[in-house]
CHARMM-style PDB file with segment names, atoms N, HN, CA, C and O in Angstrom:
ATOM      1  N   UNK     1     -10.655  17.966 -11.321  1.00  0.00      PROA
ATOM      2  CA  UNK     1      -9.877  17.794 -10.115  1.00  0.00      PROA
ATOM      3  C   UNK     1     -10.553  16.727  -9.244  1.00  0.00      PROA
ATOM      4  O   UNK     1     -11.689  16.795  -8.775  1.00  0.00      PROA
ATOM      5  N   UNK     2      -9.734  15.804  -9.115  1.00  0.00      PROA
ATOM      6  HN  UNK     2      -8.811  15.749  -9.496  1.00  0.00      PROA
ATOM      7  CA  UNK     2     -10.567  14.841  -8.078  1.00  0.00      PROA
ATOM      8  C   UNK     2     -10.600  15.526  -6.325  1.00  0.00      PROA
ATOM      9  O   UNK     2      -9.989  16.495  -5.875  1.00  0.00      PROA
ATOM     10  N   UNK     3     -11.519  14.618  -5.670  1.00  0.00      PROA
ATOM     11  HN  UNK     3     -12.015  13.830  -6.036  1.00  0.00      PROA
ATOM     12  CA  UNK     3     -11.679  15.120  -4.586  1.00  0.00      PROA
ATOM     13  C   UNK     3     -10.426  14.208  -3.566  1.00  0.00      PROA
ATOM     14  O   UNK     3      -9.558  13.357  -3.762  1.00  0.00      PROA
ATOM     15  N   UNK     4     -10.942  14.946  -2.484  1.00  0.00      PROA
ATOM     16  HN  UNK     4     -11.647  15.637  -2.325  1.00  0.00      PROA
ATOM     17  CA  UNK     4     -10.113  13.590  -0.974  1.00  0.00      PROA
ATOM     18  C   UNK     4     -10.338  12.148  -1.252  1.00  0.00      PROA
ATOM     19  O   UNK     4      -9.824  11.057  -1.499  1.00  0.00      PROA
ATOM     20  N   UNK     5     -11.289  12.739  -1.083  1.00  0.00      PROA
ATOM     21  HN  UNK     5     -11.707  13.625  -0.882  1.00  0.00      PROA
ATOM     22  CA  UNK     5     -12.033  11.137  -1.111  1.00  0.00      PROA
ATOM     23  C   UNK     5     -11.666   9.926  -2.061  1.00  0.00      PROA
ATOM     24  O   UNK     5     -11.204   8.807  -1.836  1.00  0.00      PROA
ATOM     25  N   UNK     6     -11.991  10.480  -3.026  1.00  0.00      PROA
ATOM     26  HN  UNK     6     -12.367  11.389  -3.210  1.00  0.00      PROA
ATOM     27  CA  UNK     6     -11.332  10.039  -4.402  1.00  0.00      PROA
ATOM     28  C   UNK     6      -9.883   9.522  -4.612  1.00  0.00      PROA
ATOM     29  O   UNK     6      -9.622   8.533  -5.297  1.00  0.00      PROA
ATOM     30  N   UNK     7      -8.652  10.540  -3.738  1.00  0.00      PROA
ATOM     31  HN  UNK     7      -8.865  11.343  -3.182  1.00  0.00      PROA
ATOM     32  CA  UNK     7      -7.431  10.729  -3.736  1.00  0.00      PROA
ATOM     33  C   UNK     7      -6.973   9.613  -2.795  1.00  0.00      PROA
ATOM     34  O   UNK     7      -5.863   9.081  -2.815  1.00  0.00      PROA
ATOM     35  N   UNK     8      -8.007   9.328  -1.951  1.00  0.00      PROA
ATOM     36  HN  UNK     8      -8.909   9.760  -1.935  1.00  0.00      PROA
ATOM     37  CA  UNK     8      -7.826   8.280  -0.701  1.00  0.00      PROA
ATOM     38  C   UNK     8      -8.049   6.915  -1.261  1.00  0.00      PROA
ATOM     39  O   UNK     8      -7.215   6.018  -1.385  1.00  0.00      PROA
ATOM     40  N   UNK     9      -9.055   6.910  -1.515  1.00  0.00      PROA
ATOM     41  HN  UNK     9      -9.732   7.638  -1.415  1.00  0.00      PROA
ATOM     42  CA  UNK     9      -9.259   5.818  -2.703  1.00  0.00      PROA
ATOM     43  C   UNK     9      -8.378   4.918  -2.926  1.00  0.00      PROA
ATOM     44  O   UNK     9      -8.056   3.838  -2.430  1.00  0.00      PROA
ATOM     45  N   UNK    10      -7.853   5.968  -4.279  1.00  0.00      PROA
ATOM     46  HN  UNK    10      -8.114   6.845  -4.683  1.00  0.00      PROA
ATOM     47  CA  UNK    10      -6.969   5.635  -5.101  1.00  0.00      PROA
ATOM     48  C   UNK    10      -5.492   5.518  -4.574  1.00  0.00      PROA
ATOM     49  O   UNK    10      -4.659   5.334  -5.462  1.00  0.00      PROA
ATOM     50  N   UNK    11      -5.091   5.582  -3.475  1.00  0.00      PROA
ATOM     51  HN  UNK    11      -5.768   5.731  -2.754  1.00  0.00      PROA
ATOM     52  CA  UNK    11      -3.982   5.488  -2.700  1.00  0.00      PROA
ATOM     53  C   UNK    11      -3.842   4.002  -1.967  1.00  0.00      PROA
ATOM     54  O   UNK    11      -2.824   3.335  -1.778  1.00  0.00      PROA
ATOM     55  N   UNK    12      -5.210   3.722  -1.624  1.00  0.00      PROA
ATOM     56  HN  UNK    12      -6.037   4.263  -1.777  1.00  0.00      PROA
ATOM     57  CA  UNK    12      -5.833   2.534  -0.897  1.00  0.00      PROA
ATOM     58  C   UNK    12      -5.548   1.569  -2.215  1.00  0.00      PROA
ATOM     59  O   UNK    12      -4.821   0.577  -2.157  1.00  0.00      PROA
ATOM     60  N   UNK    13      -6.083   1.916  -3.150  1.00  0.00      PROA
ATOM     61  HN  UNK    13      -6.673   2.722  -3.198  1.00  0.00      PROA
ATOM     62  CA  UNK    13      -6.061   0.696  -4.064  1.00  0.00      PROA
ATOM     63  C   UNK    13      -4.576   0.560  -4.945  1.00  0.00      PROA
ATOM     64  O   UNK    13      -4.203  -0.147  -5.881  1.00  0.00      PROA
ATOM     65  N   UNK    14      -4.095   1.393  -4.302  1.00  0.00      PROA
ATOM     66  HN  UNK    14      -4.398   1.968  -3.542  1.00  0.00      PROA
ATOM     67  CA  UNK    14      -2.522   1.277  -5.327  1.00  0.00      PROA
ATOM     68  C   UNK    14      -1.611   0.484  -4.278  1.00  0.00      PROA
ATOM     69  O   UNK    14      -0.796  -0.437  -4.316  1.00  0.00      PROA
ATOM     70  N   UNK    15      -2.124   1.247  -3.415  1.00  0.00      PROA
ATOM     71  HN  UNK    15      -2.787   1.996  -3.384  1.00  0.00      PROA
ATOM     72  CA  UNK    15      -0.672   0.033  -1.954  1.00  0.00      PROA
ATOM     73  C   UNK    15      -1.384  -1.177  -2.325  1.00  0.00      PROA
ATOM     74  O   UNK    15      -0.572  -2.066  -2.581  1.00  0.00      PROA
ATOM     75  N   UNK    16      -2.814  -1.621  -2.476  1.00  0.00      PROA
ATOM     76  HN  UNK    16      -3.473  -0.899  -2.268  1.00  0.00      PROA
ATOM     77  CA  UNK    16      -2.824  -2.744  -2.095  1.00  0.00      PROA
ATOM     78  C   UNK    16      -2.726  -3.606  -3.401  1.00  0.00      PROA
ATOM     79  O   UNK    16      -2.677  -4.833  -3.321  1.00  0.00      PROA
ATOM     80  N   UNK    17      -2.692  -2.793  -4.898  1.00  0.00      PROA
ATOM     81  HN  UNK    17      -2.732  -1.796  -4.964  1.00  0.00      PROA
ATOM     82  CA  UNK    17      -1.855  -3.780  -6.223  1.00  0.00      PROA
ATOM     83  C   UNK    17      -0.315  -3.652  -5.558  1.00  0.00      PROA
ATOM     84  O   UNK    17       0.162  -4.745  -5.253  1.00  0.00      PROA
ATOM     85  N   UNK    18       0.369  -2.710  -5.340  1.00  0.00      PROA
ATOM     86  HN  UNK    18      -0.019  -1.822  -5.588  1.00  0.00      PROA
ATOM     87  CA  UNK    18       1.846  -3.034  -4.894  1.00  0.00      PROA
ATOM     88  C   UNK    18       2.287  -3.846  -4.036  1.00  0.00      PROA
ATOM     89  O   UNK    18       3.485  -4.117  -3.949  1.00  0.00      PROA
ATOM     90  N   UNK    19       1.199  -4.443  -3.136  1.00  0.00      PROA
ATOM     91  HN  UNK    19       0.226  -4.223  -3.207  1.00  0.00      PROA
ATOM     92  CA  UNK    19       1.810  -5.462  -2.001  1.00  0.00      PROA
ATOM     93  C   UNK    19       1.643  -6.708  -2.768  1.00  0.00      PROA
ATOM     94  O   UNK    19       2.442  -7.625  -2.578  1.00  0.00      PROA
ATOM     95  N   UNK    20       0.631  -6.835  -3.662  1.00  0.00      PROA
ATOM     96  HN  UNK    20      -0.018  -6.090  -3.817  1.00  0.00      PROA
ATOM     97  CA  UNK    20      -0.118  -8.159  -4.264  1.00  0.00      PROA
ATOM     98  C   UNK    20       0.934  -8.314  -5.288  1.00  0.00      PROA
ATOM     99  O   UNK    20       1.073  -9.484  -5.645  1.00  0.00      PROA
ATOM    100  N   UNK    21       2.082  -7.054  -6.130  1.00  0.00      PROA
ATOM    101  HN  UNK    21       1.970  -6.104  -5.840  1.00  0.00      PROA
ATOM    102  CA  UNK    21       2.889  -7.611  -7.024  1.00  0.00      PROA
ATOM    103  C   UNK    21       3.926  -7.673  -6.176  1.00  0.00      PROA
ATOM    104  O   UNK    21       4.823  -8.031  -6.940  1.00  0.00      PROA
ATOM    105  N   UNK    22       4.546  -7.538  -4.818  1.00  0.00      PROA
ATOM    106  HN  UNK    22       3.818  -7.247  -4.198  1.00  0.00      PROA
ATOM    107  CA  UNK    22       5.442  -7.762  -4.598  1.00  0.00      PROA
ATOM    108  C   UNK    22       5.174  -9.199  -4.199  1.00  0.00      PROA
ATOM    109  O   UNK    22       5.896  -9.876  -4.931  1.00  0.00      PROA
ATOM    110  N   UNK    23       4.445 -10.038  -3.345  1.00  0.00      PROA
ATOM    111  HN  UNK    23       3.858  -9.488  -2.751  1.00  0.00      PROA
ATOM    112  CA  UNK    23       3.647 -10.889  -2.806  1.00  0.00      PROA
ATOM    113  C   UNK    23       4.562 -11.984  -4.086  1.00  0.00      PROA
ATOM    114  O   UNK    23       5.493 -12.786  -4.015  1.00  0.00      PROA
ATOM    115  N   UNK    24       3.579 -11.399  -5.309  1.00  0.00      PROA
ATOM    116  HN  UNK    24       2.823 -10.747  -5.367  1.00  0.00      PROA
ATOM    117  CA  UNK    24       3.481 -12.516  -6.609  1.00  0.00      PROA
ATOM    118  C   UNK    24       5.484 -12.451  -7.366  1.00  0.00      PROA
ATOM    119  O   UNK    24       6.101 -13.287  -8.026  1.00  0.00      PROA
ATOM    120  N   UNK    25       5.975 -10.813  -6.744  1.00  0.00      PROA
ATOM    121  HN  UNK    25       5.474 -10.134  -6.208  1.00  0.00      PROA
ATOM    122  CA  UNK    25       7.725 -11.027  -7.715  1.00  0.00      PROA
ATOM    123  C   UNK    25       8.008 -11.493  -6.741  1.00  0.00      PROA
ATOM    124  O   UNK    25       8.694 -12.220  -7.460  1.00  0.00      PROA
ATOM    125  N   UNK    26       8.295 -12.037  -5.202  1.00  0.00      PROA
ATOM    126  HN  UNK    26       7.738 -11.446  -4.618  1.00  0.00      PROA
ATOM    127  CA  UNK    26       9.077 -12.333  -4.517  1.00  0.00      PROA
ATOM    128  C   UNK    26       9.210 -13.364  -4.548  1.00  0.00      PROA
ATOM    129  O   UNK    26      10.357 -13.650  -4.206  1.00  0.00      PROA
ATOM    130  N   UNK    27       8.531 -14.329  -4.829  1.00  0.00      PROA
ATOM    131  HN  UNK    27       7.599 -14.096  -5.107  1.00  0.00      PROA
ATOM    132  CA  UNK    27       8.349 -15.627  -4.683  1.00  0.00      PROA
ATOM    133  C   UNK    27       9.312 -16.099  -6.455  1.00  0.00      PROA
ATOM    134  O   UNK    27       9.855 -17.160  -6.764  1.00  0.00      PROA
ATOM    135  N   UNK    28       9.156 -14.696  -7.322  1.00  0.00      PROA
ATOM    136  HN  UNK    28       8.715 -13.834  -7.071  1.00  0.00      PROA
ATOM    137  CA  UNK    28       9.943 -15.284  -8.377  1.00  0.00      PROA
ATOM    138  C   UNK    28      11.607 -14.851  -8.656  1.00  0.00      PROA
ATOM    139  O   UNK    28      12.557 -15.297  -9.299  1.00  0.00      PROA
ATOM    140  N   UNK    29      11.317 -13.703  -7.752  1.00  0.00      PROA
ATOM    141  HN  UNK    29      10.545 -13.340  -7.229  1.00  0.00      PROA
ATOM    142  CA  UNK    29      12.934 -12.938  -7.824  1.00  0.00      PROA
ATOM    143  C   UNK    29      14.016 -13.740  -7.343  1.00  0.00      PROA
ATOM    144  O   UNK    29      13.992 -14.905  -6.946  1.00  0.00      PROA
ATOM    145  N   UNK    30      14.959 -12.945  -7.439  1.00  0.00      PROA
ATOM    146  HN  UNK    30      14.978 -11.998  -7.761  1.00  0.00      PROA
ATOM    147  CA  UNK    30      15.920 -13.057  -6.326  1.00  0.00      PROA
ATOM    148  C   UNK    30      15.739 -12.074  -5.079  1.00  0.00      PROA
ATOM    149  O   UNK    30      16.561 -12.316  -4.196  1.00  0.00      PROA
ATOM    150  N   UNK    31      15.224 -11.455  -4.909  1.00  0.00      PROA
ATOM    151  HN  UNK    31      14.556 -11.258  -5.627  1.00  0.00      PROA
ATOM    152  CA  UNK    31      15.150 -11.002  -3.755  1.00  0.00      PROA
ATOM    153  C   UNK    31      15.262 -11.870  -3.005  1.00  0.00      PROA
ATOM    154  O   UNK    31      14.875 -13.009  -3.266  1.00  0.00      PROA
ATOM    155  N   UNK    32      16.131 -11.344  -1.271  1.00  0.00      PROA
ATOM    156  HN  UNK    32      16.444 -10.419  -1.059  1.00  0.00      PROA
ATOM    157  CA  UNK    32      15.901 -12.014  -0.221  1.00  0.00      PROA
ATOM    158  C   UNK    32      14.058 -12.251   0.269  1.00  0.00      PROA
ATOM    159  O   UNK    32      13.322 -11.270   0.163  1.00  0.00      PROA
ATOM    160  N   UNK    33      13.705 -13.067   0.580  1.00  0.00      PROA
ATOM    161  HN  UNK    33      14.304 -13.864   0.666  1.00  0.00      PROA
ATOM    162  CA  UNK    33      12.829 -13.093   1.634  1.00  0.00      PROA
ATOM    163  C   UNK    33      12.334 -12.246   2.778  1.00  0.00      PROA
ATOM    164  O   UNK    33      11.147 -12.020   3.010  1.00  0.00      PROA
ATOM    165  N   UNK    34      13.384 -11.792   3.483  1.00  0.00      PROA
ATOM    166  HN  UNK    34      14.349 -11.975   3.294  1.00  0.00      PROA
ATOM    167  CA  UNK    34      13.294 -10.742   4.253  1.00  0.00      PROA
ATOM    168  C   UNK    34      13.142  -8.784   3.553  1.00  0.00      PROA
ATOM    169  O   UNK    34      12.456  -7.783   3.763  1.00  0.00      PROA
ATOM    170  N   UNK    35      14.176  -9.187   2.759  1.00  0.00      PROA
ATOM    171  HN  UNK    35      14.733 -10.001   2.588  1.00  0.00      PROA
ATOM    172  CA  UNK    35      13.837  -7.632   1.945  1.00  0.00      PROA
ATOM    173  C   UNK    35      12.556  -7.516   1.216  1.00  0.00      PROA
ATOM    174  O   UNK    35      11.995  -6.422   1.285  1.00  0.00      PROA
ATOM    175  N   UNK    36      11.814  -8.771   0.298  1.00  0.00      PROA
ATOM    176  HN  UNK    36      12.270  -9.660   0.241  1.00  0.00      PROA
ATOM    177  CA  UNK    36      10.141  -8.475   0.586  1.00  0.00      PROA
ATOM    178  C   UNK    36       9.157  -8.417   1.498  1.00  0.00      PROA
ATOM    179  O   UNK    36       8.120  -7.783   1.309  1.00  0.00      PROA
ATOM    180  N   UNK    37       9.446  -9.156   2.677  1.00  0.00      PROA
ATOM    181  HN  UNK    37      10.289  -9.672   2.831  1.00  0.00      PROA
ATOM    182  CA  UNK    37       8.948  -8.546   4.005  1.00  0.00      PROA
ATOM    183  C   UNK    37       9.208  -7.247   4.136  1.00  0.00      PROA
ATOM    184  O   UNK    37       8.219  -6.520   4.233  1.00  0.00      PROA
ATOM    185  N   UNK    38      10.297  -6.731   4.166  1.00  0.00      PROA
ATOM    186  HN  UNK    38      11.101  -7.321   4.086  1.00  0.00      PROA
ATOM    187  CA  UNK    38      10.445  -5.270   4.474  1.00  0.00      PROA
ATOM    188  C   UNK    38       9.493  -3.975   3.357  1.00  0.00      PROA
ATOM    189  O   UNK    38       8.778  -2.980   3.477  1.00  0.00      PROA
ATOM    190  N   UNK    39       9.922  -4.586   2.619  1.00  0.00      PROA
ATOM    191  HN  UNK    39      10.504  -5.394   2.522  1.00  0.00      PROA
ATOM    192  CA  UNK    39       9.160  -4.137   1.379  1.00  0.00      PROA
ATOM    193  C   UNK    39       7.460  -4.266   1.676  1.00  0.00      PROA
ATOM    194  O   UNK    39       6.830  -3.208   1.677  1.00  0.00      PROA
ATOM    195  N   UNK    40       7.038  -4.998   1.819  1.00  0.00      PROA
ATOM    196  HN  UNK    40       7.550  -5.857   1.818  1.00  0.00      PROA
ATOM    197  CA  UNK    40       5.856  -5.514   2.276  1.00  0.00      PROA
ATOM    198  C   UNK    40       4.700  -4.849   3.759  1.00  0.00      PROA
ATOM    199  O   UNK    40       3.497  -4.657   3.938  1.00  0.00      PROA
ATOM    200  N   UNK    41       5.711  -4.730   4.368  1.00  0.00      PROA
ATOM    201  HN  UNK    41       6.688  -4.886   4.222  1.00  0.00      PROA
ATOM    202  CA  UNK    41       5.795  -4.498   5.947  1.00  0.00      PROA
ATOM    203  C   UNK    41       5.710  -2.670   5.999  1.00  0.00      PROA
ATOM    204  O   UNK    41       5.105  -2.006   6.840  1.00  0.00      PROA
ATOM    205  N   UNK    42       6.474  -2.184   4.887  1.00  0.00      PROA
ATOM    206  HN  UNK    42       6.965  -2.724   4.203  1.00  0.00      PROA
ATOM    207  CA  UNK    42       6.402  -0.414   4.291  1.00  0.00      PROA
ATOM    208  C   UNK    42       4.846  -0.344   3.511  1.00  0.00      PROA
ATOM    209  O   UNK    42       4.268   0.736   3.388  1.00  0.00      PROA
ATOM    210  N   UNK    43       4.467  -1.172   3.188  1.00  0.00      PROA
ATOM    211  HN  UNK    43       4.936  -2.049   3.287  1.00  0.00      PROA
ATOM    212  CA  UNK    43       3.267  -0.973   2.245  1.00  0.00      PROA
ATOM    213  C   UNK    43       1.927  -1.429   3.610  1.00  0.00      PROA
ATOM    214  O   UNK    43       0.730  -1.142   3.609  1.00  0.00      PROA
ATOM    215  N   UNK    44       2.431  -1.919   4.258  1.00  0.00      PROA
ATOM    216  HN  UNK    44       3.403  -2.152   4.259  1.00  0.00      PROA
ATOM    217  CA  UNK    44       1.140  -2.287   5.686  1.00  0.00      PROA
ATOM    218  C   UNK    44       1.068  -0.743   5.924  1.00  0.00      PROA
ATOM    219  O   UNK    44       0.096  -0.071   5.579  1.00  0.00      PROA
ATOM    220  N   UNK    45       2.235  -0.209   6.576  1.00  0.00      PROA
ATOM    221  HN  UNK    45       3.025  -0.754   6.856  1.00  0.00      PROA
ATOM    222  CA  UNK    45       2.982   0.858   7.046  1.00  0.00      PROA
ATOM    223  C   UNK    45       1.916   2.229   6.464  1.00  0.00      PROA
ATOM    224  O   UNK    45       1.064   2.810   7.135  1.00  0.00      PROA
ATOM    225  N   UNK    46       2.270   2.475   5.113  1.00  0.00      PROA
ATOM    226  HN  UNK    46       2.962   2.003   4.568  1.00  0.00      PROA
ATOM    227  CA  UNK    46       1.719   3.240   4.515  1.00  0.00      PROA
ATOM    228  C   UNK    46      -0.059   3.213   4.419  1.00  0.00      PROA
ATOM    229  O   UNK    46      -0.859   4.054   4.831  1.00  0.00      PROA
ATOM    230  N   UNK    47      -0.288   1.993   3.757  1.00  0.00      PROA
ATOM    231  HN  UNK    47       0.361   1.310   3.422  1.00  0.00      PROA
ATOM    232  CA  UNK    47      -1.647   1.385   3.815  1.00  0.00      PROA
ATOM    233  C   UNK    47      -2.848   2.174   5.519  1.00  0.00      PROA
ATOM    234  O   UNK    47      -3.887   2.834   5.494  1.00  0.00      PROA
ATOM    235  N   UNK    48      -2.011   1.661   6.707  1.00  0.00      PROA
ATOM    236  HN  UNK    48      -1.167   1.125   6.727  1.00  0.00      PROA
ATOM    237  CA  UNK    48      -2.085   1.955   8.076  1.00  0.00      PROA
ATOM    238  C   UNK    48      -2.031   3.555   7.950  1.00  0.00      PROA
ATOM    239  O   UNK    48      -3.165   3.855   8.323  1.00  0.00      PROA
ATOM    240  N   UNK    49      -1.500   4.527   7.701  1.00  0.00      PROA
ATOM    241  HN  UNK    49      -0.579   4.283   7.399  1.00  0.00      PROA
ATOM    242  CA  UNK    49      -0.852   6.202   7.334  1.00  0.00      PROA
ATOM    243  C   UNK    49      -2.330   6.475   6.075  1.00  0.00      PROA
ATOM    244  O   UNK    49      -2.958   7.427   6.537  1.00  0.00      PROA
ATOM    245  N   UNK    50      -2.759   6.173   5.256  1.00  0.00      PROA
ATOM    246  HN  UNK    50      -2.249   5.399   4.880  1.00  0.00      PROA
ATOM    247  CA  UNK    50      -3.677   6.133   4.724  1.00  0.00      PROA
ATOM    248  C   UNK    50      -4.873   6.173   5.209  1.00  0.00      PROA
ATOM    249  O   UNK    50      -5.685   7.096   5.137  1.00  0.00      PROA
ATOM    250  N   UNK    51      -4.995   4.965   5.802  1.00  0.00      PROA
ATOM    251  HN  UNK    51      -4.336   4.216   5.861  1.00  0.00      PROA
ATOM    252  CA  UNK    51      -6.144   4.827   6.515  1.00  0.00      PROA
ATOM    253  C   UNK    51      -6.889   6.170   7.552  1.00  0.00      PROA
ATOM    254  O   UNK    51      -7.897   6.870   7.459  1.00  0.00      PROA
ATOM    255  N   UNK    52      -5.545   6.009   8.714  1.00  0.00      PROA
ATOM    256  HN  UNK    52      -4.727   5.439   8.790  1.00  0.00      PROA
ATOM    257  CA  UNK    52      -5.562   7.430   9.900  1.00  0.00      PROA
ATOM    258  C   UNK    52      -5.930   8.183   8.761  1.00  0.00      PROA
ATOM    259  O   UNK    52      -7.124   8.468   8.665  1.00  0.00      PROA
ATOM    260  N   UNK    53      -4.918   8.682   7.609  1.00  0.00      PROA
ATOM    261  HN  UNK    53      -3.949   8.451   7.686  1.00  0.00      PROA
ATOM    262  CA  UNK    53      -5.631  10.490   6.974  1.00  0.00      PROA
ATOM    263  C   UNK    53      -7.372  10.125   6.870  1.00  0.00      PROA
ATOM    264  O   UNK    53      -8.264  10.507   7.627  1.00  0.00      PROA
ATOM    265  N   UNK    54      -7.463   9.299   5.717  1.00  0.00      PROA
ATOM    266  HN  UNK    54      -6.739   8.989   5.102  1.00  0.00      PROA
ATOM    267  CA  UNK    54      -9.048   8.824   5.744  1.00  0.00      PROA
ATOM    268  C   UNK    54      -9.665   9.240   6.899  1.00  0.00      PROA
ATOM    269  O   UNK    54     -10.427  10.190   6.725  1.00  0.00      PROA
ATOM    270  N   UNK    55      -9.578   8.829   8.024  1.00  0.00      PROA
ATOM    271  HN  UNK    55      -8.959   8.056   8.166  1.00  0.00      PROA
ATOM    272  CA  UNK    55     -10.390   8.743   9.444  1.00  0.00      PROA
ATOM    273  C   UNK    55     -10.187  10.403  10.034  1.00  0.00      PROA
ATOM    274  O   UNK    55     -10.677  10.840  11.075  1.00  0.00      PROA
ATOM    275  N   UNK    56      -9.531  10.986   9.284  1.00  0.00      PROA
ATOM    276  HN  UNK    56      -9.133  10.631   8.437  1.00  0.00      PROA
ATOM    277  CA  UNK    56     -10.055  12.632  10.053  1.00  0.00      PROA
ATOM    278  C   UNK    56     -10.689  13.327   8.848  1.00  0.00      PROA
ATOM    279  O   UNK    56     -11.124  14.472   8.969  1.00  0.00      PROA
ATOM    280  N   UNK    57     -10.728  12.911   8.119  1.00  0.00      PROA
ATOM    281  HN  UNK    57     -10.374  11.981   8.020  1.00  0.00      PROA
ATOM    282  CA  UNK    57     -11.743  13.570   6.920  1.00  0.00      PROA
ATOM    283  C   UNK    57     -12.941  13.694   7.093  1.00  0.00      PROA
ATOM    284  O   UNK    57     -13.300  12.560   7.408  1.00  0.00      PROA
ATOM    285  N   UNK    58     -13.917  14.420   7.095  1.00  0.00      PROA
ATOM    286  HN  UNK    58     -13.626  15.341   6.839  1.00  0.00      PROA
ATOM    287  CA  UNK    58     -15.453  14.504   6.880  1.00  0.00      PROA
ATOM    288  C   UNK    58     -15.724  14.383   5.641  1.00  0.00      PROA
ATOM    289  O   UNK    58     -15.351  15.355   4.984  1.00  0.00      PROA
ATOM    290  N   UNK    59     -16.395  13.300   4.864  1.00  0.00      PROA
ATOM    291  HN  UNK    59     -16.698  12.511   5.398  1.00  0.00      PROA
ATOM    292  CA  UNK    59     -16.688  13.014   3.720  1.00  0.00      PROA
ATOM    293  C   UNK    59     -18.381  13.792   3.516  1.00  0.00      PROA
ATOM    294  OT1 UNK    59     -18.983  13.690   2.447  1.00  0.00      PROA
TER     295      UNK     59
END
């Protein structure tokens, strides 16, 4: 069983491959521009929601 800590981690490092492949498909998609911002802007969002849980944890 992993721990918090661990779980935090790994949450941290997954938003921040998902912003880096949206970053790298948007520029090749069709997506609008703005809908990878939005897209993008949810992953700050979350990233930010991550962080706060992190910061009341006692490690």
């Amino acid at each position: 069983m992993k721990t918090t800590r661990e779980c935090i981690e790994k949450a941290r490092n997954t938003v921040e491959i998902i912003s880096a492949a949206l970053e790298g498909y948007g520029a090749r998609s069709g997506l609008d521009k703005g809908e990878v911002s939005a897209l993008l802007m949810m992953c700050t969002d979350l990233s930010d929601s991550i962080d706060e849980l992190g910061s009341h944890i006692v490690y």
